[in-house]
The first five atom37 places (N, CA, C, CB, O) and aatype in JSON, in Angstrom:
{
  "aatype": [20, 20, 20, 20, 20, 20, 20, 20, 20, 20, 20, 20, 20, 20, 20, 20, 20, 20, 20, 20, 20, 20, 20, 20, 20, 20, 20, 20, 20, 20, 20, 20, 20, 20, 20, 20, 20, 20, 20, 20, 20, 20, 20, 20, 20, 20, 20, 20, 20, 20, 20, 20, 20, 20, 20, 20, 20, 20, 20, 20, 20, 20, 20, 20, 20, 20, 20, 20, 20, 20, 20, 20, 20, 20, 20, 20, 20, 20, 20, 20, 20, 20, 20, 20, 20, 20, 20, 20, 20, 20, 20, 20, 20, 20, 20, 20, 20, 20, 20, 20, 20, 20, 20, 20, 20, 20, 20, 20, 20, 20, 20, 20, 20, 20, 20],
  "atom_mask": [
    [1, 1, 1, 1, 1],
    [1, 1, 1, 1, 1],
    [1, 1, 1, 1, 1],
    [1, 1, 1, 1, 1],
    [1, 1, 1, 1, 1],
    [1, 1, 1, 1, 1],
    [1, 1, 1, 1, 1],
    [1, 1, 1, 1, 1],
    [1, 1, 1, 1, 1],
    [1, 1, 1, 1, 1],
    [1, 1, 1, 1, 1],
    [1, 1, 1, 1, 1],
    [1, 1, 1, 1, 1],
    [1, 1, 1, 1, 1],
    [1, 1, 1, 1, 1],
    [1, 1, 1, 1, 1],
    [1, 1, 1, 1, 1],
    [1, 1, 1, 1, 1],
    [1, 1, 1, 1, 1],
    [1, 1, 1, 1, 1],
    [1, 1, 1, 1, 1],
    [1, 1, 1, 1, 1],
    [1, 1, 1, 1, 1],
    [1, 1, 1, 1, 1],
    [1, 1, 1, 1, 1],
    [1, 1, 1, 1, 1],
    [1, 1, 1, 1, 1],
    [1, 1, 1, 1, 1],
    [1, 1, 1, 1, 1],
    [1, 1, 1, 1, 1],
    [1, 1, 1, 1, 1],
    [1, 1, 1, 1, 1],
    [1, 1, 1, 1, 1],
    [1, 1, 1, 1, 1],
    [1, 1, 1, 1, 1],
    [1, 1, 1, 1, 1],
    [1, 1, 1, 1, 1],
    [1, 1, 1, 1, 1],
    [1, 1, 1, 1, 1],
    [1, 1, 1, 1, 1],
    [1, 1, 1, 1, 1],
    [1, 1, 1, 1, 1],
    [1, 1, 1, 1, 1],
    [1, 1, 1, 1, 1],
    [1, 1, 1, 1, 1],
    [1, 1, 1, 1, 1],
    [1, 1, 1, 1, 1],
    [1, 1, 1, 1, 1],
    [1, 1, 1, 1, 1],
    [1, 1, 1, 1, 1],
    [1, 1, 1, 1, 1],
    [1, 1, 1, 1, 1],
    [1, 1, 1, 1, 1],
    [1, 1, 1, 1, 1],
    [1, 1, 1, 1, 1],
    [1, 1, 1, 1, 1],
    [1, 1, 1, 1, 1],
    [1, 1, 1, 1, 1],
    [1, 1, 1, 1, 1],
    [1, 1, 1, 1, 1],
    [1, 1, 1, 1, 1],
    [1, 1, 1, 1, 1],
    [1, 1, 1, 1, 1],
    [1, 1, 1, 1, 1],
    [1, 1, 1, 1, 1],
    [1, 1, 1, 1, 1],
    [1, 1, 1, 1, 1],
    [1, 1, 1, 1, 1],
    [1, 1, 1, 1, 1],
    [1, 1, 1, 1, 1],
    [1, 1, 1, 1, 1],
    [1, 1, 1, 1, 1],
    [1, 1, 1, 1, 1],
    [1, 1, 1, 1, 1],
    [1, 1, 1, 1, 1],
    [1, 1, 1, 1, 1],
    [1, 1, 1, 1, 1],
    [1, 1, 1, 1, 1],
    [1, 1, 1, 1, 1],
    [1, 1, 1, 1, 1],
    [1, 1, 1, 1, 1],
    [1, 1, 1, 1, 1],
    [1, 1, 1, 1, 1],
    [1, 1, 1, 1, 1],
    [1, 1, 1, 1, 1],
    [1, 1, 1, 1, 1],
    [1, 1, 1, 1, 1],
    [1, 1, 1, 1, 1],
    [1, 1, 1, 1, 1],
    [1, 1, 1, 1, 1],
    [1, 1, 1, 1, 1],
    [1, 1, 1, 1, 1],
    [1, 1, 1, 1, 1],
    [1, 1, 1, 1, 1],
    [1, 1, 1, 1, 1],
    [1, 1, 1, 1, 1],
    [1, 1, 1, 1, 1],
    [1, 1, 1, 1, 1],
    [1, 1, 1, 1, 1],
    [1, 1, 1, 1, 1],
    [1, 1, 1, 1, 1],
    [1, 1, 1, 1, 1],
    [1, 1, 1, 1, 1],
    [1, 1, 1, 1, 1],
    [1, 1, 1, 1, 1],
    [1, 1, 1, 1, 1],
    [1, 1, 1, 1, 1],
    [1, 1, 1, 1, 1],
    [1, 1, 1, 1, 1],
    [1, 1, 1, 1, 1],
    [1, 1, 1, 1, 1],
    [1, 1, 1, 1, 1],
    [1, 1, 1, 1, 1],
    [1, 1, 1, 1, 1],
    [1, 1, 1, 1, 1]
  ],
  "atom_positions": [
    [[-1.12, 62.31, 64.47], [-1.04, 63.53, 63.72], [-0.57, 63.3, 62.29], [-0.12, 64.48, 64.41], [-1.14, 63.79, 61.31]],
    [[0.95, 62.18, 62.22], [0.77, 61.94, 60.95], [-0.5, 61.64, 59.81], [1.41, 61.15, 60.98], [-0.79, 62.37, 58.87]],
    [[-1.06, 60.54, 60.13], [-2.48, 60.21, 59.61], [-3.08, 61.71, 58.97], [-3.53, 59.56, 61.0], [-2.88, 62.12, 57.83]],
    [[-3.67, 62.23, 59.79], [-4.11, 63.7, 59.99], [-4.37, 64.41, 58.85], [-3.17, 64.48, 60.68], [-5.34, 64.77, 58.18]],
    [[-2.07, 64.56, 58.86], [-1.52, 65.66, 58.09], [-1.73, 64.54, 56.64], [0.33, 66.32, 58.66], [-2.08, 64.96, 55.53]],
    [[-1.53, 63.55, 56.86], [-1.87, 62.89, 55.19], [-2.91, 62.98, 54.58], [-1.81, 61.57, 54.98], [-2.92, 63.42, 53.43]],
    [[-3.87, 62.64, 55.1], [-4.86, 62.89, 54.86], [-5.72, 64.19, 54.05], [-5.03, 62.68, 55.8], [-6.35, 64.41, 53.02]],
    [[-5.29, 64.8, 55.16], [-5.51, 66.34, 54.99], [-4.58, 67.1, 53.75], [-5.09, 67.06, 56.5], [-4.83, 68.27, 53.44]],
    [[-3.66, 66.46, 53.19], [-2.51, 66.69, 52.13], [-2.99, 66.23, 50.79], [-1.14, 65.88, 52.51], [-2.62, 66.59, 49.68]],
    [[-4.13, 65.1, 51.23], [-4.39, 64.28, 50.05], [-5.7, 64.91, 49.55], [-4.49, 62.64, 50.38], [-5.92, 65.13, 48.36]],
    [[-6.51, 65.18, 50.5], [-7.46, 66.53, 50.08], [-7.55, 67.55, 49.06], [-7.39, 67.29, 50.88], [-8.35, 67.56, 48.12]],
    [[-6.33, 68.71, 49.42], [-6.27, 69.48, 48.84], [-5.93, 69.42, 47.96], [-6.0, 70.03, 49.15], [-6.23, 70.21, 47.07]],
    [[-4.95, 68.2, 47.78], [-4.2, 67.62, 46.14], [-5.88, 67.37, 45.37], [-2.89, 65.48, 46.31], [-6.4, 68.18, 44.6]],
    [[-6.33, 66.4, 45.7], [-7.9, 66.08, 44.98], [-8.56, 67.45, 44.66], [-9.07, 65.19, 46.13], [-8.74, 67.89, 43.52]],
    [[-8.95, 68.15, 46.04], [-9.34, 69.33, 45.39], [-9.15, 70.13, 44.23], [-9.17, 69.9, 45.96], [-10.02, 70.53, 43.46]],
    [[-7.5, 70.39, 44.15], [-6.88, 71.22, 43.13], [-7.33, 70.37, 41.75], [-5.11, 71.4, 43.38], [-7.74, 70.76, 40.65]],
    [[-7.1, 69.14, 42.25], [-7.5, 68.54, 40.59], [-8.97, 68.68, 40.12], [-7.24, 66.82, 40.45], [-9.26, 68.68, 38.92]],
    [[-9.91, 68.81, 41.12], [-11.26, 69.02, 40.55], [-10.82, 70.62, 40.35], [-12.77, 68.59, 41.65], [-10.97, 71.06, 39.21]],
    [[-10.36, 71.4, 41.21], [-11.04, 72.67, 40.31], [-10.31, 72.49, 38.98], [-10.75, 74.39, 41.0], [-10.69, 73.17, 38.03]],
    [[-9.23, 71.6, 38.82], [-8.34, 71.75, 37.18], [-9.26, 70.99, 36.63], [-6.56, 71.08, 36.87], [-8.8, 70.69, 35.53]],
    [[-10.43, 70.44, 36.79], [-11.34, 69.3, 36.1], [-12.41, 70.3, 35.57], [-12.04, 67.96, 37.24], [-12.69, 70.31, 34.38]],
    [[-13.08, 71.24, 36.59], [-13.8, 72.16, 36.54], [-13.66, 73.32, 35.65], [-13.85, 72.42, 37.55], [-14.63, 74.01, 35.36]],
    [[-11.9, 73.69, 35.0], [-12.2, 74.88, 34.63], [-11.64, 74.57, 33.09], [-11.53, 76.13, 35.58], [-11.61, 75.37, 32.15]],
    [[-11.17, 73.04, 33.08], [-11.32, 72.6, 31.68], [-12.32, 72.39, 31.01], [-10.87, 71.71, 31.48], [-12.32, 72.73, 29.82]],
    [[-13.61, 71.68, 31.69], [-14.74, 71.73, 30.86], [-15.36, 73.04, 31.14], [-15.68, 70.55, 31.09], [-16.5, 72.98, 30.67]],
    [[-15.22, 73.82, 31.52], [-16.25, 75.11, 30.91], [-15.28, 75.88, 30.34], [-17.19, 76.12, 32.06], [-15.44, 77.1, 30.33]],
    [[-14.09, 75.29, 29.75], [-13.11, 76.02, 28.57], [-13.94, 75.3, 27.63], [-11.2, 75.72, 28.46], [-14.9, 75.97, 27.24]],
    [[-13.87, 74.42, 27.27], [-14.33, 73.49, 26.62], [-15.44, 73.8, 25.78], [-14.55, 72.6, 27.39], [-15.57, 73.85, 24.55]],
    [[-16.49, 74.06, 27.15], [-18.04, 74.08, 27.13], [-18.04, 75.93, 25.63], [-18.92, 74.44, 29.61], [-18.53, 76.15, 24.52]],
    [[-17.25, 76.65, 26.55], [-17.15, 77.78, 25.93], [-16.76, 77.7, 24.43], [-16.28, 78.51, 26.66], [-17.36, 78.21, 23.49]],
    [[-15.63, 76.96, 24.41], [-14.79, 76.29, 23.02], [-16.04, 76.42, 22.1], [-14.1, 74.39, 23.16], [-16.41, 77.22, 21.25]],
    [[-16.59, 75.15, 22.7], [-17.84, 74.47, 21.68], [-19.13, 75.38, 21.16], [-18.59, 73.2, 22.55], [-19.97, 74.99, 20.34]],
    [[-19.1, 76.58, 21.78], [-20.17, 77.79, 21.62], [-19.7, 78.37, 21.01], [-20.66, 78.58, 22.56], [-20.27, 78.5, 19.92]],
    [[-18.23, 79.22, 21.23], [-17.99, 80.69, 20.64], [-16.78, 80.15, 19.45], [-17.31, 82.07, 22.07], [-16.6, 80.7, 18.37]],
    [[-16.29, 79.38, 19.77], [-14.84, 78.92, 18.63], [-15.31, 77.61, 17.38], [-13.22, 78.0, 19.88], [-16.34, 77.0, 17.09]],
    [[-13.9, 77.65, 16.91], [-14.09, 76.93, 15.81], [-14.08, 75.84, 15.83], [-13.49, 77.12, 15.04], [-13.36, 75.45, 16.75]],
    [[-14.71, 74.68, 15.03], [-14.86, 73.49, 14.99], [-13.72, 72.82, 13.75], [-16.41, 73.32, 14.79], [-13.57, 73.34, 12.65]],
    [[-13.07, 71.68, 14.18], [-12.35, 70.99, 13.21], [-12.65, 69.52, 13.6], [-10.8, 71.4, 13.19], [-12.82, 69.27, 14.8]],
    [[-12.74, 68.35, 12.51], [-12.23, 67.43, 12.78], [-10.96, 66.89, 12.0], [-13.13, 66.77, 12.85], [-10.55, 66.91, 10.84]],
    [[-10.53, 66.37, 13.28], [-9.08, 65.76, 12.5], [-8.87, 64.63, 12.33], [-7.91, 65.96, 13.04], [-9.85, 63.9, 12.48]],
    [[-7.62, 64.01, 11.95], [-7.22, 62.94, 11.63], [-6.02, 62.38, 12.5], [-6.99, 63.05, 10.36], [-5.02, 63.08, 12.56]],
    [[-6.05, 61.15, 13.18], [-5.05, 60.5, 14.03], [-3.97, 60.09, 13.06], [-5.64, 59.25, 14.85], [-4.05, 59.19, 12.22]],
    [[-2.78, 60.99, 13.34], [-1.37, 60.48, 12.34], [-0.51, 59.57, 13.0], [-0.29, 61.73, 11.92], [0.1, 58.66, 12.43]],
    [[-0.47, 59.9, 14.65], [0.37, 59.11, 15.6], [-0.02, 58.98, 16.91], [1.59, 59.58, 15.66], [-0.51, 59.91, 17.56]],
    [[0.23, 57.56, 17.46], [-0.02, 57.78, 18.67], [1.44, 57.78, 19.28], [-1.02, 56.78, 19.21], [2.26, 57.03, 18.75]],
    [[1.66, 58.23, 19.9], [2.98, 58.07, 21.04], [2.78, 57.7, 22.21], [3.71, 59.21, 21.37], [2.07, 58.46, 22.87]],
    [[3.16, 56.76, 22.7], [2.86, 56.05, 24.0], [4.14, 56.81, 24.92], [2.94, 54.11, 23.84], [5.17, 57.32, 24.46]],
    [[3.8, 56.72, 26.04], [4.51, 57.26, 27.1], [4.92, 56.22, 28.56], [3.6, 58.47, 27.48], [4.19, 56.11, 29.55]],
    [[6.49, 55.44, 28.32], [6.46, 54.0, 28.46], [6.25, 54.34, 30.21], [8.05, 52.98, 27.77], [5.84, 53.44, 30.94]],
    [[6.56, 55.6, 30.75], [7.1, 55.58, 32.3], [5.29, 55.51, 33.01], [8.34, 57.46, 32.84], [5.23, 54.94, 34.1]],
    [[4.25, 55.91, 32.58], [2.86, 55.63, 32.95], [2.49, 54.52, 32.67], [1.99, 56.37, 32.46], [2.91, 54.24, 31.55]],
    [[1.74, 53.48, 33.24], [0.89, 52.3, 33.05], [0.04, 52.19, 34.06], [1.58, 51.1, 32.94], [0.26, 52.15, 35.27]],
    [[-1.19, 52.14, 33.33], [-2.74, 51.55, 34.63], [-2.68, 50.53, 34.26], [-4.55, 52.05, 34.64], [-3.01, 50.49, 33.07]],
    [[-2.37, 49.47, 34.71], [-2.98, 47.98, 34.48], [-2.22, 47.74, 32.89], [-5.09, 47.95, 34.45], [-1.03, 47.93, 32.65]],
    [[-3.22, 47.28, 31.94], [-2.96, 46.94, 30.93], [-3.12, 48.28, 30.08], [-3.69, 45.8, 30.65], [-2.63, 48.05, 28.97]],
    [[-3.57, 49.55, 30.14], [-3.89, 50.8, 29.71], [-2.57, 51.3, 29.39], [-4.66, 51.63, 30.7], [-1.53, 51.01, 29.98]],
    [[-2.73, 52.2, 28.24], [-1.65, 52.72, 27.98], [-1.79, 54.43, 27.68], [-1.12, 51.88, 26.87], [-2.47, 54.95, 26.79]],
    [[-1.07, 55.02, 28.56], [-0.88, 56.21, 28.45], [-0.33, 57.09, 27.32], [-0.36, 56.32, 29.28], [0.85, 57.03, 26.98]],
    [[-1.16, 57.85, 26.82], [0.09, 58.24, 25.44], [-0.59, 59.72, 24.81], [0.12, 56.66, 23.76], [-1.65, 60.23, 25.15]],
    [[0.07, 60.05, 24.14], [-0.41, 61.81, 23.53], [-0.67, 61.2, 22.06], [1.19, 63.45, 23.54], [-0.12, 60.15, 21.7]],
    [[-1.35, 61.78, 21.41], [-1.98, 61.35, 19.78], [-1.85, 62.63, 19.4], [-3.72, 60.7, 19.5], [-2.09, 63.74, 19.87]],
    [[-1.18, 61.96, 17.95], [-0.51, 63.47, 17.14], [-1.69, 63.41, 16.07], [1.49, 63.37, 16.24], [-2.03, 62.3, 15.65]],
    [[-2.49, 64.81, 15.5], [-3.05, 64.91, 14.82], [-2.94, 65.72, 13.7], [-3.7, 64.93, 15.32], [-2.16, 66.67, 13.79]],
    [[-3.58, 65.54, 12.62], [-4.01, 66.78, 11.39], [-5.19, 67.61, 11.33], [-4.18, 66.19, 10.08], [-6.03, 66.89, 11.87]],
    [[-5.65, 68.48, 11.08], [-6.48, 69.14, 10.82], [-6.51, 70.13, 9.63], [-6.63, 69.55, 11.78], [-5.47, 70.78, 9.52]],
    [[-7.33, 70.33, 8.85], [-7.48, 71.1, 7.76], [-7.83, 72.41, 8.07], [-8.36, 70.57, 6.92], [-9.03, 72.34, 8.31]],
    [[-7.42, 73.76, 8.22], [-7.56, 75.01, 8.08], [-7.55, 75.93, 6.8], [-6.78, 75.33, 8.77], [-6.87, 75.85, 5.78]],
    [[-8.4, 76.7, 7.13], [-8.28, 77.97, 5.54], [-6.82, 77.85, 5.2], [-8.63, 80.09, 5.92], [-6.52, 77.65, 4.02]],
    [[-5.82, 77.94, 6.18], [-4.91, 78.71, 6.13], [-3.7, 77.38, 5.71], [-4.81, 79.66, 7.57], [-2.59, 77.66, 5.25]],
    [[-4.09, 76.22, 5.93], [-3.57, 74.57, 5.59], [-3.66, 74.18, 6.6], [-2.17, 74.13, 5.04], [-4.19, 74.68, 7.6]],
    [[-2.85, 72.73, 6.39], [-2.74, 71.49, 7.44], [-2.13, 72.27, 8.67], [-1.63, 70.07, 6.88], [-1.37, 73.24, 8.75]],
    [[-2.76, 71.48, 9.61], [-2.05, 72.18, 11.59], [-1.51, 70.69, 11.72], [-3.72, 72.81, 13.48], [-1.87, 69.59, 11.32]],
    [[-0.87, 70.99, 12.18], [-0.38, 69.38, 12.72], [-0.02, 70.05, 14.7], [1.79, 68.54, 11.43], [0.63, 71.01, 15.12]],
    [[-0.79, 69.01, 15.36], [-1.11, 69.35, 16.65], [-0.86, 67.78, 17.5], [-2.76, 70.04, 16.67], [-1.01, 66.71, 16.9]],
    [[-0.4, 67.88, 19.21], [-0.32, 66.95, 19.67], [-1.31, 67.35, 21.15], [1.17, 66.54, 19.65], [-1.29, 68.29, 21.94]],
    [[-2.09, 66.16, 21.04], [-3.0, 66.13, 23.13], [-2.08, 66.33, 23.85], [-3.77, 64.5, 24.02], [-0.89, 66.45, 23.54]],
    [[-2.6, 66.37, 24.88], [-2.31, 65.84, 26.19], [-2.46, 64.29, 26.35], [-3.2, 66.53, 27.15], [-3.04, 63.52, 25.58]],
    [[-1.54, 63.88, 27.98], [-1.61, 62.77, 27.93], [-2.89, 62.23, 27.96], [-0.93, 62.4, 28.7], [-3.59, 62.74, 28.83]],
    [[-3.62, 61.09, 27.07], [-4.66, 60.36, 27.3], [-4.68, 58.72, 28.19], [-5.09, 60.3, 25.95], [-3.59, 58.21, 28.46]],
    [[-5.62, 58.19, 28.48], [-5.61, 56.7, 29.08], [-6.24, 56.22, 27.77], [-6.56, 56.34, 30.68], [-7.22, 56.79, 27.28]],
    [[-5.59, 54.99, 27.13], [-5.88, 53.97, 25.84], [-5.88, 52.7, 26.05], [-4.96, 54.05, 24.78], [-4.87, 52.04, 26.33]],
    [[-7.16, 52.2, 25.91], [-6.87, 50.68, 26.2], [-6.01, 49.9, 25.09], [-8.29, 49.9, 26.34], [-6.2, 50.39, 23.97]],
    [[-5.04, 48.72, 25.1], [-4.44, 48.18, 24.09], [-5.12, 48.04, 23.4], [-3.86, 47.32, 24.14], [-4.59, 48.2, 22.3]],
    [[-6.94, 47.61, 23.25], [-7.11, 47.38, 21.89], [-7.47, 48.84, 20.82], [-8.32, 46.28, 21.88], [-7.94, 48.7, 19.69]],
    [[-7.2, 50.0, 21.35], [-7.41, 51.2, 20.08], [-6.09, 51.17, 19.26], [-7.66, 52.96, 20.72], [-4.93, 50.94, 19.6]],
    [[-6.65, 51.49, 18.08], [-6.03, 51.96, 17.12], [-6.33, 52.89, 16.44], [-5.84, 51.3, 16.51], [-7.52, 53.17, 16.26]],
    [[-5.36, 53.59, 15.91], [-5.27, 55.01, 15.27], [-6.91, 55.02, 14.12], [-3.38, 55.12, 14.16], [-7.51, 56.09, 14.1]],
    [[-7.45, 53.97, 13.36], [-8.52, 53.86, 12.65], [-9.51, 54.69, 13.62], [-8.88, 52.33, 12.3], [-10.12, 55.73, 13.4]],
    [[-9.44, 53.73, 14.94], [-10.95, 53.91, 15.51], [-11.29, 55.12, 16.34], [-11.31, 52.74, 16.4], [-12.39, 55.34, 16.84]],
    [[-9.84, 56.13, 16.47], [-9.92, 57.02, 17.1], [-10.43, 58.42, 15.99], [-8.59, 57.01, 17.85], [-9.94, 58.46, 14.86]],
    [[-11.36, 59.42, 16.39], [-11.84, 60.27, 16.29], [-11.07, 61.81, 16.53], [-12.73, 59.89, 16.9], [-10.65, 62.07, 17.65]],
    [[-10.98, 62.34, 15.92], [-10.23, 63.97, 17.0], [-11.03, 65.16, 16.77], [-8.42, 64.67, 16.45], [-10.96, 65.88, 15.77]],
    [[-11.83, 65.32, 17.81], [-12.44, 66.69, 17.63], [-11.65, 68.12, 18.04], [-13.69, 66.64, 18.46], [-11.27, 68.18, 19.21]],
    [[-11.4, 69.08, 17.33], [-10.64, 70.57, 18.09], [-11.42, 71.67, 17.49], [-8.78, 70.89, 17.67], [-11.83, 72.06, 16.39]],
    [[-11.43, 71.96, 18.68], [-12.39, 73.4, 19.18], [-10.78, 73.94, 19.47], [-13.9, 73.3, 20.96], [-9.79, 73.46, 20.02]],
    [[-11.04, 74.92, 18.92], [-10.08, 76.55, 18.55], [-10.67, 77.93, 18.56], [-9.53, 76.61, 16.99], [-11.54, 78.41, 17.83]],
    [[-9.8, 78.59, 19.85], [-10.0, 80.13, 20.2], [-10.38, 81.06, 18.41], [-8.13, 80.78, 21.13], [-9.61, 81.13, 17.46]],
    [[-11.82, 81.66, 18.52], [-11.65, 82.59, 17.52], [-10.37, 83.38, 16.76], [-12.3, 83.37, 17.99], [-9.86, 83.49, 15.64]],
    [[-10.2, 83.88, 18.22], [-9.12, 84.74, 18.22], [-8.12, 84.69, 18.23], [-9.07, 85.27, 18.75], [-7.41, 85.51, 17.64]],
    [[-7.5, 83.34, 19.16], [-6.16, 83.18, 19.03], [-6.01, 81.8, 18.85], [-5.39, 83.7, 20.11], [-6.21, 81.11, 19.85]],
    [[-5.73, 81.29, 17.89], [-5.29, 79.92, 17.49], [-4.65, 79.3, 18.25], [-4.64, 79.82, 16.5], [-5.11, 78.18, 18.5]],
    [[-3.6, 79.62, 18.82], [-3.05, 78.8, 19.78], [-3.5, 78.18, 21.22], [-2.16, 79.38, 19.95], [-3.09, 77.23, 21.89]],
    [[-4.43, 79.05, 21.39], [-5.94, 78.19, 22.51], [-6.71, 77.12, 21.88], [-7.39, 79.32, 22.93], [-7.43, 77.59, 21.0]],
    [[-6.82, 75.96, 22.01], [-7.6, 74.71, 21.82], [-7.49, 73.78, 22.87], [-7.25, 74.03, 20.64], [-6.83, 73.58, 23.89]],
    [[-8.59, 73.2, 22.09], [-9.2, 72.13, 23.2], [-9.48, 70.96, 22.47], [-10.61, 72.6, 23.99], [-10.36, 71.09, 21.61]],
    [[-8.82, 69.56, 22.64], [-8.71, 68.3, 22.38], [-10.22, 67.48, 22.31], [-7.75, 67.79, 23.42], [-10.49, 67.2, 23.48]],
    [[-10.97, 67.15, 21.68], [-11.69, 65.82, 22.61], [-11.46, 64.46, 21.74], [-13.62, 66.05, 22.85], [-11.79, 64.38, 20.55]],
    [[-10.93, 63.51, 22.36], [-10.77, 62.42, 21.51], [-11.96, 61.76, 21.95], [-9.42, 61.6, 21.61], [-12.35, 61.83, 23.12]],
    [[-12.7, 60.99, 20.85], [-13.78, 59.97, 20.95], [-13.55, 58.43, 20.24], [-15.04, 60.67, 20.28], [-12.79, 58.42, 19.27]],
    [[-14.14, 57.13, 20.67], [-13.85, 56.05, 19.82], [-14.71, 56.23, 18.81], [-13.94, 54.75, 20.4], [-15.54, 57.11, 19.06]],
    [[-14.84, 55.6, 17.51], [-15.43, 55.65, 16.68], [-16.27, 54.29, 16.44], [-14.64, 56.09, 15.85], [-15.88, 53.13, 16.3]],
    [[-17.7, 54.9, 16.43], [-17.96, 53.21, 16.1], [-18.17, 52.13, 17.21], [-16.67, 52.62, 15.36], [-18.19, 50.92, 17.03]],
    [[-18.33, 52.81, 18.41], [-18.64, 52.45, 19.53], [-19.91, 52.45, 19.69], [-18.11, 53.04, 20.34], [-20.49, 53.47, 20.06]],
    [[-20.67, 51.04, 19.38], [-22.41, 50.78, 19.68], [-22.92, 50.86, 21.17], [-22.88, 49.17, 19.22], [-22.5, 50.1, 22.04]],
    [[-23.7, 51.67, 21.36], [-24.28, 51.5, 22.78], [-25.72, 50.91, 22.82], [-24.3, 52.89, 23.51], [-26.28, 50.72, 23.91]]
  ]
}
């Protein structure tokens, strides 16, 4: 029964995270249709020492962005970074609520990445 109940515990945990996977990108998706577009500039990364995948480093990236109204200075969520990025090669796209500024949505991209 233990087995079972673990199992069955580990499920619903996964689940919850897809629907939290699910209702970020069609914030997102929405972002990118009805709201505003900025790109920004990587000022900081902050690493976050208590997370580690392997050699990956977990960390929030502090950004700038230019508005009518001036500079925003804004921080992500936690991201996964391999050691070799640096603040150069990182990208910051933010999509911002029409209406209420304080709704956005992050997407960091590498820059300069040949496929």
């Amino acid at each position: 029964w233990a087995l079972l109940l673990n199992g069955l515990l580990w499920l619903v945990i996964g689940g919850a995270f897809l629907i939290k996977e699910v209702s970020h990108r069609r914030r997102l998706h929405r972002l990118k249709q009805e709201g505003l577009f900025y790109e920004g500039t990587v000022v900081n990364i902050i690493p976050s020492h208590w997370i580690r995948i392997g050699s990956y480093i977990t960390a929030r990236v502090e950004f700038v962005y230019k508005t009518e109204k001036g500079d925003c200075t804004k921080r992500s969520g936690y991201v996964l970074l391999s050691p070799f990025d640096r603040m150069e090669d990182l990208q910051v796209n933010i999509y911002v609520d029409r209406y209420h500024s304080e709704k956005y949505m992050v997407e960091l991209l590498r820059r300069g990445v040949g496929r």
